[in-house]
LUMSEVO-872708 format. One record per residue: residue number from 1; x, y, z of N, C-alpha, C in turn. Coordinates in pm, 1 decimal. Layout:
N
i:n_xx:n_yy:n_zz:ca_xx:ca_yy:ca_zz:c_xx:c_yy:c_zz
NUM:X:Y:Z:X:Y:Z:X:Y:Z;
...
REM end
This chain:
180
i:n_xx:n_yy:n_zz:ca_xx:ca_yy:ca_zz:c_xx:c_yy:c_zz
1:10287.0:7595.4:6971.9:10306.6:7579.3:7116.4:10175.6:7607.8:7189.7;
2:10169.9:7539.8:7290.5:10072.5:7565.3:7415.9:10084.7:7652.1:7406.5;
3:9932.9:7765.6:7391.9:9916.6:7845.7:7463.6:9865.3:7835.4:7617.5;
4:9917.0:7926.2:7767.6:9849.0:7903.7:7883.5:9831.7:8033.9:7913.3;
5:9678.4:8018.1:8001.2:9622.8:8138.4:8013.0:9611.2:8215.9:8174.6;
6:9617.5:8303.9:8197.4:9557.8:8338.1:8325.6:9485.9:8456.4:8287.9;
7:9345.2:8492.2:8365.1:9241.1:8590.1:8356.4:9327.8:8682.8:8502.8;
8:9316.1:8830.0:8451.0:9318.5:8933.9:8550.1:9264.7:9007.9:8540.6;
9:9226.5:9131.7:8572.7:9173.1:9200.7:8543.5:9159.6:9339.6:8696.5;
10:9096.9:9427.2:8657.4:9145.7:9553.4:8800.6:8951.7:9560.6:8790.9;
11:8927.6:9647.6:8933.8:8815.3:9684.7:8975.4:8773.3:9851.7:8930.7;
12:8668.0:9880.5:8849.3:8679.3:10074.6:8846.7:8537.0:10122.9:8841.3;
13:8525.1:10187.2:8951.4:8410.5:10255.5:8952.9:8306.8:10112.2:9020.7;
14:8188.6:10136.0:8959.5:8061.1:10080.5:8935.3:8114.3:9930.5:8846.6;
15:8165.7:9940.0:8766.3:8229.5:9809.8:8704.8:8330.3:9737.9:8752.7;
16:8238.6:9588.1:8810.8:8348.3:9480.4:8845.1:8402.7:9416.9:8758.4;
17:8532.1:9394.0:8778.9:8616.0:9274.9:8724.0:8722.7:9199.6:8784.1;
18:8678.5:9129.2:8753.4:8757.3:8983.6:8851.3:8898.7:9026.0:8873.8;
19:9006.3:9041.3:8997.7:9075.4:9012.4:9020.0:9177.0:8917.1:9044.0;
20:9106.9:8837.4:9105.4:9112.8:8698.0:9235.5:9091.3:8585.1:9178.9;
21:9173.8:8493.7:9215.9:9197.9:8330.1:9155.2:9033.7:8266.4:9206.7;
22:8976.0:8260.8:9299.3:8818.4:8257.6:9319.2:8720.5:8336.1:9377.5;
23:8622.3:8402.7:9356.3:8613.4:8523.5:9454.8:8453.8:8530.9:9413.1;
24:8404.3:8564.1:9504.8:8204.7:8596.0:9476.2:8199.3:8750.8:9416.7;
25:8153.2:8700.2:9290.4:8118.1:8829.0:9177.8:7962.0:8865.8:9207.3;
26:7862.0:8826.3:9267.4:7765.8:8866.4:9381.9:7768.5:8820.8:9491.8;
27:7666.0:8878.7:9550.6:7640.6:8837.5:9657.2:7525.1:8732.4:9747.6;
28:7551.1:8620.5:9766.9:7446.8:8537.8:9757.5:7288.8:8577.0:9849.0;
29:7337.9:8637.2:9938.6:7263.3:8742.2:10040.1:7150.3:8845.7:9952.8;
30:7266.7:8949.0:9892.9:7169.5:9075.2:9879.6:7180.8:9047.3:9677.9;
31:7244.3:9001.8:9628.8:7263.1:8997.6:9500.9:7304.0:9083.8:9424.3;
32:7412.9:9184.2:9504.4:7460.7:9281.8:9423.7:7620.7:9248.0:9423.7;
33:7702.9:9321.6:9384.6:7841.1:9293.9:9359.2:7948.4:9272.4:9446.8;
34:8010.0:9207.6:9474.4:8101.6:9180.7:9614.4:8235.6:9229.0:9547.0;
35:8298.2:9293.6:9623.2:8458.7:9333.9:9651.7:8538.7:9155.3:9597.9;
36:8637.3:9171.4:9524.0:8694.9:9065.7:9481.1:8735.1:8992.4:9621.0;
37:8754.3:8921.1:9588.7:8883.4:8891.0:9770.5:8988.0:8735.0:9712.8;
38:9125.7:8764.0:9723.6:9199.2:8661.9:9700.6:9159.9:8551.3:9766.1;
39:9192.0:8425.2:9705.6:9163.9:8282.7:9751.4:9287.2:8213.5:9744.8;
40:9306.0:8064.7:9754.1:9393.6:7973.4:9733.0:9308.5:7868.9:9635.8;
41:9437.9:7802.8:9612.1:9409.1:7644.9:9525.6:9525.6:7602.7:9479.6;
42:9460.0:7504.7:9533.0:9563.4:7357.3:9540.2:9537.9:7250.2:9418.4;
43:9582.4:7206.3:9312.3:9558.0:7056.5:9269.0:9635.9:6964.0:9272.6;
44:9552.5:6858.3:9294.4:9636.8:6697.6:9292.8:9598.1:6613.4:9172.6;
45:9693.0:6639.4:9066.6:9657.6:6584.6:8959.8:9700.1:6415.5:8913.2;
46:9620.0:6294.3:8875.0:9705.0:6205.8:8852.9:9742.2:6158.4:8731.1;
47:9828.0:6145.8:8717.7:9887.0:6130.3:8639.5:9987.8:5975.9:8561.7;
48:9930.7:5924.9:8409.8:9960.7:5813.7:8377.3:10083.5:5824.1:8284.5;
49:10179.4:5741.8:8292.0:10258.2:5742.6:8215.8:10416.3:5733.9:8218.0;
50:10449.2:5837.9:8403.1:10594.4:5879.5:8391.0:10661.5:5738.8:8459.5;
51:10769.3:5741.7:8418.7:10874.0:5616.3:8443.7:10966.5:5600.1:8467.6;
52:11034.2:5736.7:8489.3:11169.3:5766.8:8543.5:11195.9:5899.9:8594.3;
53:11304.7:5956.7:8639.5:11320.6:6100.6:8701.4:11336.6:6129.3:8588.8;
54:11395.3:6147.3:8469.6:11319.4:6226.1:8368.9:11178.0:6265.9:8343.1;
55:11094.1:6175.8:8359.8:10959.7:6215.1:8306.6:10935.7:6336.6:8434.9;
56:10985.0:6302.9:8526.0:10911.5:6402.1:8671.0:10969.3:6527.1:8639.1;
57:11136.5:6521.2:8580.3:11148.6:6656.6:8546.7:11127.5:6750.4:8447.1;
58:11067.7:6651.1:8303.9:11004.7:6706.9:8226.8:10861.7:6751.5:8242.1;
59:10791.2:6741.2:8337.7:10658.0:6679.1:8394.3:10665.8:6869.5:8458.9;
60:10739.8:6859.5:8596.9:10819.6:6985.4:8624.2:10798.6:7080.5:8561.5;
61:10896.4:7111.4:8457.8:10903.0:7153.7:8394.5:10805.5:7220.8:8297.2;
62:10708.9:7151.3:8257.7:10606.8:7180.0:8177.8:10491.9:7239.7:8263.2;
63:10446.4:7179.2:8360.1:10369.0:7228.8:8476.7:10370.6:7405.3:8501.4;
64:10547.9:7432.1:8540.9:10602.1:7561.2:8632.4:10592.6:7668.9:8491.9;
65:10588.3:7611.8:8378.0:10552.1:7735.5:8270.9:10416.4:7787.5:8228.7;
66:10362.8:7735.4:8331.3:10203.1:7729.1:8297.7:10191.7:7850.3:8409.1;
67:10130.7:7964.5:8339.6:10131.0:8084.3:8391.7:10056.9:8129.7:8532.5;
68:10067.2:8173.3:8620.8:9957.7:8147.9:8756.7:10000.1:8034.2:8855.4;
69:10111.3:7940.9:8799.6:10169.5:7826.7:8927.1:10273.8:7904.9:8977.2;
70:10211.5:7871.9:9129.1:10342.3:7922.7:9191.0:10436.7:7790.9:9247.9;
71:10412.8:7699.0:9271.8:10513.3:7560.1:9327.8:10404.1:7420.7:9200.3;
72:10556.4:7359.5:9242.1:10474.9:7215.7:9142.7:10550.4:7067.3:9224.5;
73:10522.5:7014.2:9255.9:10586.4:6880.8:9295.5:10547.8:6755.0:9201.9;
74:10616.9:6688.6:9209.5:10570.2:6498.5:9139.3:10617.0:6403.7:9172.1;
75:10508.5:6322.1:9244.4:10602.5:6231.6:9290.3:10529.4:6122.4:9165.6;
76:10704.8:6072.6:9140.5:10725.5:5952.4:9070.1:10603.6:5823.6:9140.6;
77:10667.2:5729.5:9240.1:10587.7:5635.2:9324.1:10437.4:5689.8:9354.1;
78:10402.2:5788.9:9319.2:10274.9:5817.0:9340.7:10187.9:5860.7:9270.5;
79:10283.0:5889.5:9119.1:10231.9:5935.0:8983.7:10130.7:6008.7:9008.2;
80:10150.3:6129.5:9076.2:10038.4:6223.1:9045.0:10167.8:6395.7:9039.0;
81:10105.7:6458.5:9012.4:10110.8:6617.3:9076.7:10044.1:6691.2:9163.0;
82:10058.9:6766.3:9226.6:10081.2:6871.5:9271.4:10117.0:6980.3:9227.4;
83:9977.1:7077.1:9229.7:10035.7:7244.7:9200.9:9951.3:7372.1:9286.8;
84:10001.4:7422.1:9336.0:9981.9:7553.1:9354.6:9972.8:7651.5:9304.5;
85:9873.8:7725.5:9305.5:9879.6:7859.9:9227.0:9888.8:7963.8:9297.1;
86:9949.8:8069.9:9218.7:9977.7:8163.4:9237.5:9859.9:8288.4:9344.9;
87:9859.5:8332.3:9430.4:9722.3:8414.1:9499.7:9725.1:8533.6:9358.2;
88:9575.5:8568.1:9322.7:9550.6:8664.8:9222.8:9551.3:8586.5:9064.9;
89:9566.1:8460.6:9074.2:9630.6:8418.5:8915.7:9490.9:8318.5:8940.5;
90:9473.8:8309.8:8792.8:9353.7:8220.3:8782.6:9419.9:8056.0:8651.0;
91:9410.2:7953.6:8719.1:9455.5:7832.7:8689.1:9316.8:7731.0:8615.5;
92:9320.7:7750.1:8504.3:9160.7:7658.1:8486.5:9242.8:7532.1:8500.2;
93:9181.2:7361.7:8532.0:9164.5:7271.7:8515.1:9243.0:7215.6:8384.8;
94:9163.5:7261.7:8274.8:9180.9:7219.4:8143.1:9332.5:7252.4:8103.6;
95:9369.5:7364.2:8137.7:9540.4:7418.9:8143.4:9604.8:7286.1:8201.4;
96:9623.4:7292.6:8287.5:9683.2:7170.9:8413.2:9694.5:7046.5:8271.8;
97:9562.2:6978.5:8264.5:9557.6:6861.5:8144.1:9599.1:6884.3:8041.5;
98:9599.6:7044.7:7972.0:9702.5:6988.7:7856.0:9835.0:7038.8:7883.2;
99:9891.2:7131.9:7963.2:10046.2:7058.8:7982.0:10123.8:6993.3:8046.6;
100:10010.4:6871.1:8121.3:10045.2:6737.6:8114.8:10028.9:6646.8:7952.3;
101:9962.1:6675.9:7883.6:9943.2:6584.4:7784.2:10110.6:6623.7:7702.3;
102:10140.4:6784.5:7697.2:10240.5:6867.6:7646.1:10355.8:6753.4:7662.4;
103:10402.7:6722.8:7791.4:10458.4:6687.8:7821.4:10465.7:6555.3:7804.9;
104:10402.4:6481.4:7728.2:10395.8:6346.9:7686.7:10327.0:6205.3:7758.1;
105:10256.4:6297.9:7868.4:10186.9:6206.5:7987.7:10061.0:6212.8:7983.2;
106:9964.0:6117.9:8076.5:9814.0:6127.3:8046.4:9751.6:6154.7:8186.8;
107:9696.3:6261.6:8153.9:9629.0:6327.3:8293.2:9509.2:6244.0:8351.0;
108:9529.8:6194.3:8490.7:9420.6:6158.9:8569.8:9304.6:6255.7:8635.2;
109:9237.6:6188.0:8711.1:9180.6:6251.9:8812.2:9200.6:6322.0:8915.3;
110:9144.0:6461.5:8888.9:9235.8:6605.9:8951.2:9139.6:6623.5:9108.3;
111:9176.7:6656.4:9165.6:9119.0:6679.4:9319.8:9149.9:6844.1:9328.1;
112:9050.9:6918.9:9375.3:9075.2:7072.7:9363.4:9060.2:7085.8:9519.0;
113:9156.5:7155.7:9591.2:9088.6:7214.6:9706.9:9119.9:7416.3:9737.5;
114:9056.7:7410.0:9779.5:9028.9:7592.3:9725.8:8948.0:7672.8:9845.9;
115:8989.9:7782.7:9882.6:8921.4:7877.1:9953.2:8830.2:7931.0:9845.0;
116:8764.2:7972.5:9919.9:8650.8:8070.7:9830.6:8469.4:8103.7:9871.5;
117:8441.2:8153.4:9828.8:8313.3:8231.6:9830.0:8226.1:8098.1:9718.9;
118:8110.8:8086.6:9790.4:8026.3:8009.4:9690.2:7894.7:8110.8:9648.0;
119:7900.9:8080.6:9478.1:7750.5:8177.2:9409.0:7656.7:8091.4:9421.7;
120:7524.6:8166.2:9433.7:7392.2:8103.2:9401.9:7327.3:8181.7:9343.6;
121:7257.9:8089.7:9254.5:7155.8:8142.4:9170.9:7029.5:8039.9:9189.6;
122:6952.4:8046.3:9221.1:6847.3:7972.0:9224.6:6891.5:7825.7:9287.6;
123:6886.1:7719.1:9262.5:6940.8:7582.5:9324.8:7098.3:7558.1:9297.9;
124:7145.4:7665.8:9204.1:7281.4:7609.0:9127.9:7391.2:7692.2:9247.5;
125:7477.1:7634.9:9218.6:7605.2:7650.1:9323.8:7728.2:7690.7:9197.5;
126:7782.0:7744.0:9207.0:7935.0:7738.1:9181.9:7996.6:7831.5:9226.6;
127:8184.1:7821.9:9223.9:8282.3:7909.9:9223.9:8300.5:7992.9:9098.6;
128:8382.4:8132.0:9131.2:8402.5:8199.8:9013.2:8567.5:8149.9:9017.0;
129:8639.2:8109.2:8864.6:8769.9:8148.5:8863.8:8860.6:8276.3:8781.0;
130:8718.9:8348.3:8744.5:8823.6:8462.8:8662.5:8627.2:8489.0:8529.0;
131:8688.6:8598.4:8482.0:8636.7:8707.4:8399.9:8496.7:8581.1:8310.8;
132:8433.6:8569.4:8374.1:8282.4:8458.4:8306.8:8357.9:8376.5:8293.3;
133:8433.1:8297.5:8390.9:8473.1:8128.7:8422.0:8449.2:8057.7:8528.7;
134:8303.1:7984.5:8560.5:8256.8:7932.5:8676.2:8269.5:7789.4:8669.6;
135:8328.9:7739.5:8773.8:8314.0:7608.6:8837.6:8176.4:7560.2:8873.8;
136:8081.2:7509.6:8806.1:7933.0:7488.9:8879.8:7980.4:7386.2:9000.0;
137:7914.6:7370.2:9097.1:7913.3:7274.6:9208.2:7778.5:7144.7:9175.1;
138:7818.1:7044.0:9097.0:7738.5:6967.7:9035.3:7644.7:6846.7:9115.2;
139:7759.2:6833.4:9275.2:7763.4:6696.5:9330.1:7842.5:6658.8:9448.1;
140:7856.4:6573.4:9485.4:7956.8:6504.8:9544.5:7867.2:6468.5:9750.9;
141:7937.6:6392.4:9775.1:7913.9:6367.7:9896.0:7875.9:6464.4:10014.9;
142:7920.7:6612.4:9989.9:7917.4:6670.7:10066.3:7825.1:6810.5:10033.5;
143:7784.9:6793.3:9930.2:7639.1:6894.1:9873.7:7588.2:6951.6:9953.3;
144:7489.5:6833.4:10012.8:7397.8:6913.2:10121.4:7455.7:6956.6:10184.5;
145:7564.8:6926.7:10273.0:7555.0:7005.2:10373.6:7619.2:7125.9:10325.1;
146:7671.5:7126.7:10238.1:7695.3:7284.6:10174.4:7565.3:7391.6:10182.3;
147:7474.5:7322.4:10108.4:7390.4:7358.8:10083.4:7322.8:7436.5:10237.0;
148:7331.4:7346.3:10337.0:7271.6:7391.5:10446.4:7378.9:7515.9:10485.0;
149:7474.7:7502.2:10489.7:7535.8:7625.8:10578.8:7532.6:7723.0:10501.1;
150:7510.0:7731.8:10344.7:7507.6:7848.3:10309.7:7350.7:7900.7:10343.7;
151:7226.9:7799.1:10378.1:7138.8:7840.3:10438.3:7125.8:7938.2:10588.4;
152:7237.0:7840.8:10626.5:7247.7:7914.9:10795.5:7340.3:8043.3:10736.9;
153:7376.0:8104.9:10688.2:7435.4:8244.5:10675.9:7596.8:8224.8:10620.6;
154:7628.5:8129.2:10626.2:7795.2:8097.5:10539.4:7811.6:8110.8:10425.1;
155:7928.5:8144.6:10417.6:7960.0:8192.1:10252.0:8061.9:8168.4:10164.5;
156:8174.2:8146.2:10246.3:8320.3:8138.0:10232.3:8376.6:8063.1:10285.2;
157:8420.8:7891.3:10220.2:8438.0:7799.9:10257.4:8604.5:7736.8:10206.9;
158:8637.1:7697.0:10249.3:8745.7:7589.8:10204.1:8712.4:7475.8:10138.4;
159:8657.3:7465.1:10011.6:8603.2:7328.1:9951.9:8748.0:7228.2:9930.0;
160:8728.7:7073.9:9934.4:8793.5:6991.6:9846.4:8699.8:6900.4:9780.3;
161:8739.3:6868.7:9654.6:8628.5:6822.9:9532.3:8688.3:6770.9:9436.8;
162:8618.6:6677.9:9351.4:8680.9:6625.2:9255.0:8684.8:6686.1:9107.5;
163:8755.8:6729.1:9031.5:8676.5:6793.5:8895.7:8681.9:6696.5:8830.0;
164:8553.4:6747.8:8771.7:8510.6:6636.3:8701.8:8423.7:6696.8:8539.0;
165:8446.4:6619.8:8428.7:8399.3:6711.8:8329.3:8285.0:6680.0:8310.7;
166:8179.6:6760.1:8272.8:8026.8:6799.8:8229.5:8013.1:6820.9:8083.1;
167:8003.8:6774.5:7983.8:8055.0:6812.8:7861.7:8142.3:6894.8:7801.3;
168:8165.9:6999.1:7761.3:8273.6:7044.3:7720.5:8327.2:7149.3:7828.9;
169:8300.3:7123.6:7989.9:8309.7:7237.1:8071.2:8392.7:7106.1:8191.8;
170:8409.2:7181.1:8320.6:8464.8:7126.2:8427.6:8358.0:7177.4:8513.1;
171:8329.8:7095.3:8630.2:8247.5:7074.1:8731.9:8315.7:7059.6:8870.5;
172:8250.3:7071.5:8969.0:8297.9:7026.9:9102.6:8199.2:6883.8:9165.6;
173:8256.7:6805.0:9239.9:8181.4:6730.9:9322.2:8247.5:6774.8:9419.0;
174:8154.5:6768.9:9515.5:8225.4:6857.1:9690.8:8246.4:6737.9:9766.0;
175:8320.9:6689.8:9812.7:8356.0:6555.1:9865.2:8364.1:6615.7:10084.6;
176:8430.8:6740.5:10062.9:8414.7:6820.4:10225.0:8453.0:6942.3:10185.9;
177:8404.5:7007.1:10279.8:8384.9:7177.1:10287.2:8432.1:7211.3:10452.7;
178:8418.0:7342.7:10500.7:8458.5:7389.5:10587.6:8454.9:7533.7:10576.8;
179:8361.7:7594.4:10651.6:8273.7:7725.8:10623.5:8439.7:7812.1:10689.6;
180:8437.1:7920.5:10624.4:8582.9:7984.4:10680.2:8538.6:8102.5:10755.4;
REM end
């Protein structure tokens, strides 16, 4: 059986550890350790294959056991999903695709949209989702201007993006943002 995972973990002392479904593990400012802080996320997954209200409720079904979802929808006529996760639960990408595959269907192109804190390290961008699991920010239409507001002093944005895979990892393209 599928195994599905969620990262947790508590904060002690001097030693951080991830709490929070996305959260800045530094600080892009001063570069020392930031306080976790809960986020959201949303995916819109699409999905090939289903063909009747069975498949949606096996589809369902397989989705809501995947540890860290808190709601799941599917629409048939629109062959995709919808899921929500849980605040505090960390949902990778790759989970989502295989229990859609679990379920006998073929996973499309996932759209992530997500509160959160963006890291920098030198030119590179990404989100954290849990205990050394980063989303790099690879691309997408709306880069720069990411790029600029985290220049002007922003930090904590509402991204929506496409994931997209980078060899054996998942990526973001930022398609729009919205500094929070």
């Amino acid at each position: 059986m599928l195994r599905r995972m969620i990262m947790t973990s508590t904060t002690s002392g001097s030693r951080f550890v991830l709490t929070a479904l996305l959260v800045l593990t530094a600080s892009a400012r001063f570069g020392s350790p930031a306080r976790a802080q809960a986020t959201s996320a949303h995916y819109v997954v699409a999905v090939e294959g289903m063909a009747c209200p069975f498949c949606v409720f096996g589809l369902e079904r397989e989705l809501k056991a995947v540890d860290g979802v808190a709601e799941v929808a599917v629409s048939l006529g629109e062959s995709r999903a919808t899921v929500d996760v849980r605040p505090g639960a960390v949902v990778q990408p790759e989970v989502l695709r295989s229990a859609i595959r679990e379920a006998g269907f073929t996973p499309g192109d996932i759209t992530l949209t997500l509160t959160a804190e963006v890291r920098t390290s030198g030119d590179a961008l990404s989100v954290v989702l849990g205990d050394h699991a980063l989303l790099s920010i690879v691309g997408g239409s709306a880069l720069s201007g990411l790029r600029d507001a985290l220049t002007a002093g922003a930090h904590r944005f509402e991204i929506t993006s496409a994931v997209v895979r980078r060899g054996d990892h998942d990526a973001l393209e930022v398609s729009a943002f919205r500094a929070r």
